[in-house]
N, C-alpha and C positions, 0 to 999 in steps of 0.2 A: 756705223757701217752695217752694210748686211749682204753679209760673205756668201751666206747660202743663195744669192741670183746674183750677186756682180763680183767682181774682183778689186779689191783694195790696191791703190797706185800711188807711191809716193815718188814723185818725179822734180827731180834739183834743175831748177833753173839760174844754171851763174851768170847770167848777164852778160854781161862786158868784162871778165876779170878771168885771170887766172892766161898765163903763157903754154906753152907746149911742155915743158919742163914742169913749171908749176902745176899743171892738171896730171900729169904721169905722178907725182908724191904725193899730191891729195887721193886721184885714184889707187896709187898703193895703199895708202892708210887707210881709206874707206872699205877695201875689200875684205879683213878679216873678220870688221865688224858688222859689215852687213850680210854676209853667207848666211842662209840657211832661213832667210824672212820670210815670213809667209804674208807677204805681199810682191808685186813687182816693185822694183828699182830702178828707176831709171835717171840719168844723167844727162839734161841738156844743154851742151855745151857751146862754145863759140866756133864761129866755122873754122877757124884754124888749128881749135884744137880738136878735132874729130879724129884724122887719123892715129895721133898717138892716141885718145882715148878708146878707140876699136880696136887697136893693138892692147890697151891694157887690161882690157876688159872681158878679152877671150878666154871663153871655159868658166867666165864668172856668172852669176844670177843678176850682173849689172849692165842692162841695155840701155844705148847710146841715144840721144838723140838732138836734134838741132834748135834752135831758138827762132827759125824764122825760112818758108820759103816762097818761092816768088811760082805764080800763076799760069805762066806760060812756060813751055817745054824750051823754050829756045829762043835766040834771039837777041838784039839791041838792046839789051837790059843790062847796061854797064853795072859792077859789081851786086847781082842779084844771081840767087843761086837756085836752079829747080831741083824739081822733087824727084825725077831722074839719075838728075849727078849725086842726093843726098840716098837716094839710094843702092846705087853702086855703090856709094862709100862704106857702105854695112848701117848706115845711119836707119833706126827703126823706127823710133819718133818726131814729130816736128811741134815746138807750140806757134799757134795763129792767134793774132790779134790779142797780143798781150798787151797794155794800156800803154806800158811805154812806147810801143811802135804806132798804136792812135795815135798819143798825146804827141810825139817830137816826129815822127814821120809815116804820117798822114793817112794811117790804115782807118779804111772805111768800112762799114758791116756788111759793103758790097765788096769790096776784096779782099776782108776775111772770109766769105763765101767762098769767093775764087779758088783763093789758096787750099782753103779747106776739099776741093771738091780735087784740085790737083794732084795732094796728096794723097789723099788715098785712094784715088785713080791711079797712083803707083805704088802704090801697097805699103803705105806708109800708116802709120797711125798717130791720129790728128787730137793733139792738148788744144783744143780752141777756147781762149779765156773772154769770160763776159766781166761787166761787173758796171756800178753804178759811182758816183760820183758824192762828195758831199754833199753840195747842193743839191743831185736829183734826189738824193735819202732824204732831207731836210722838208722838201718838197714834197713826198708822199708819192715817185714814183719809181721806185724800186720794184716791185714786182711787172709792172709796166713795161718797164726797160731791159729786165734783163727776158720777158719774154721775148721781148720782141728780138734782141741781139742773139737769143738761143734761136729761135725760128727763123732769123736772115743769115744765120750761118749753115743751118740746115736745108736753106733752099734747094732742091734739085737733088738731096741725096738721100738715097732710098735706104729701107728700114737692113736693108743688108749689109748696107756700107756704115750705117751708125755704130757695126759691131765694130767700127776701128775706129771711133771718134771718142774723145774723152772731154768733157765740158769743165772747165776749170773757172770756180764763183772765185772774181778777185776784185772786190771792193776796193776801187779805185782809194778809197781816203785810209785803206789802211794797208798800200804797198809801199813799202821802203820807209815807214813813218813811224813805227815801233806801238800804233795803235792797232790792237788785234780787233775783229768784230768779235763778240762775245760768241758762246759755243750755240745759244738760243738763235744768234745773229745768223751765223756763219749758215746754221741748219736749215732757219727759214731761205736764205735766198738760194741754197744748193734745191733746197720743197720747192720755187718758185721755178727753177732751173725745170726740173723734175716733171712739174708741172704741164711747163711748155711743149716738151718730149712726147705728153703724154695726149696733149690734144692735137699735137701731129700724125702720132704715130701709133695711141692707142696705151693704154696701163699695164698692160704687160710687155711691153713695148721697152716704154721708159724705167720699168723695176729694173732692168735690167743692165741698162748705161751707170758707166762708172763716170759721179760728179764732184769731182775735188774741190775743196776749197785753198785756198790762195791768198795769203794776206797776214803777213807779219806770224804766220804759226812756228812755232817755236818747241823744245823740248820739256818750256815750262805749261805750254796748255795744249800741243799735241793730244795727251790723252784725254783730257774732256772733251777737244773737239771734234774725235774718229768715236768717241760713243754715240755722238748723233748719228740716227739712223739715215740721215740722207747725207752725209759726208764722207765721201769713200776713199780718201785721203788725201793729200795735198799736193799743190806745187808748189815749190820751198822755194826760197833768196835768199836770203842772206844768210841761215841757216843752213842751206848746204855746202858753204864757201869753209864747210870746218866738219870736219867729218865726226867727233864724237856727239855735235849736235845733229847734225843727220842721220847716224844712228840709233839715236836716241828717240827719233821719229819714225823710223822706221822700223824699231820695237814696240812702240806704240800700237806702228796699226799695224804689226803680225800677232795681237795679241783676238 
């Protein structure tokens, strides 16, 4: 990490899990452990449990956010939810184009754009996840790809609006598979991430975006992988489904 130009973000994404009940006694147990971090916190949850999570989360340093929003303000878009309605809800973050929503429904680098450019057209701040595949690592084009998904997700948004966008590297072959990328790993592809930022928008441009890594991080190698200087904390799974493991990452990078 490097605290003195960007801010360190450790952000839970629970997927599909946890009910309205269920995330109101996680969120109680996670709040006494995470006070006082010196990083952000944040929580993104399932759309149904947003309101009680906004409710529990008031007056804490733990801000809310959602796992997914749709590109258009309105409209015939049965069960999709805009950035609007995620905003009125108290909801501050959203993540875009997480693999799971590629891989099983059908998000493209063209409308992870979209959404990306939706949100924070309503003042939302955007977790947009890149990440490569085993085969394309195997193949040699990793730095390739994930430029090119970092620069098609930035298309159309100006060096002002990047101050709400958050790039999360999540190596497709090591989410939800208990294979971590090593911390050399994790660091180059956040450098490549970084990279991208930087022929867009210029090197002191991109010093300054905070770029998470994402991928199996854990409380057993959280801290070797926020000493990399280009990893500025992560988007967690499975580890944030248990709060002393969340914690425990989130001591990491307030160190």
């Amino acid at each position: 990490m490097k605290k003195s130009v960007r801010r360190a973000v450790i952000a839970g994404n629970w997927k599909m899990n946890n009910t309205p009940s269920q995330a109101k006694a996680l969120i109680e147990e996670m709040k006494p452990l995470v006070a006082g971090a010196d990083c952000d916190v944040v929580l993104c949850v399932p759309f149904i449990d947003i309101p009680v999570a906004i409710e529990a989360t008031k007056g804490t340093n733990i801000k809310i956010g959602a796992e997914n929003v749709h590109f258009k303000a309105s409209g015939a878009y049965t069960g999709e939810v805009s950035a609007d309605m995620l905003k009125e809800a108290g909801v501050e973050y959203v993540v875009i184009g997480h693999s799971e929503r590629r891989q099983y429904f059908g998000e493209t680098d063209q409308t992870v754009n979209l959404r990306t450019i939706a949100a924070v057209n309503a003042g939302l701040k955007a977790i947009v996840c890149v990440g490569e595949t085993l085969e394309q690592r195997e193949l040699g084009y990793t730095e390739t790809l994930l430029k090119y998904q970092t620069k098609m997700a930035l298309t159309n948004i100006s060096a002002e609006q990047l101050k709400n966008i958050i790039i999360a590297y999540e190596p497709v072959w090591a989410i939800g598979t208990g294979v971590t990328a090593t911390a050399d790993q994790a660091d180059e592809g956040n450098g490549f991430v970084r990279a991208a930022i930087a022929e867009k928008y210029g090197a002191d441009v991109a010093e300054t975006v905070t770029v998470q890594y994402g991928g199996s991080m854990n409380p057993k190698n959280a801290d070797e992988l926020v000493e990399k200087v280009n990893v500025d904390g992560g988007l967690i799974g499975g580890a944030s489904l248990k709060a002393p493991d969340f914690a425990a990452i989130v001591k990491a990078a307030s160190k």
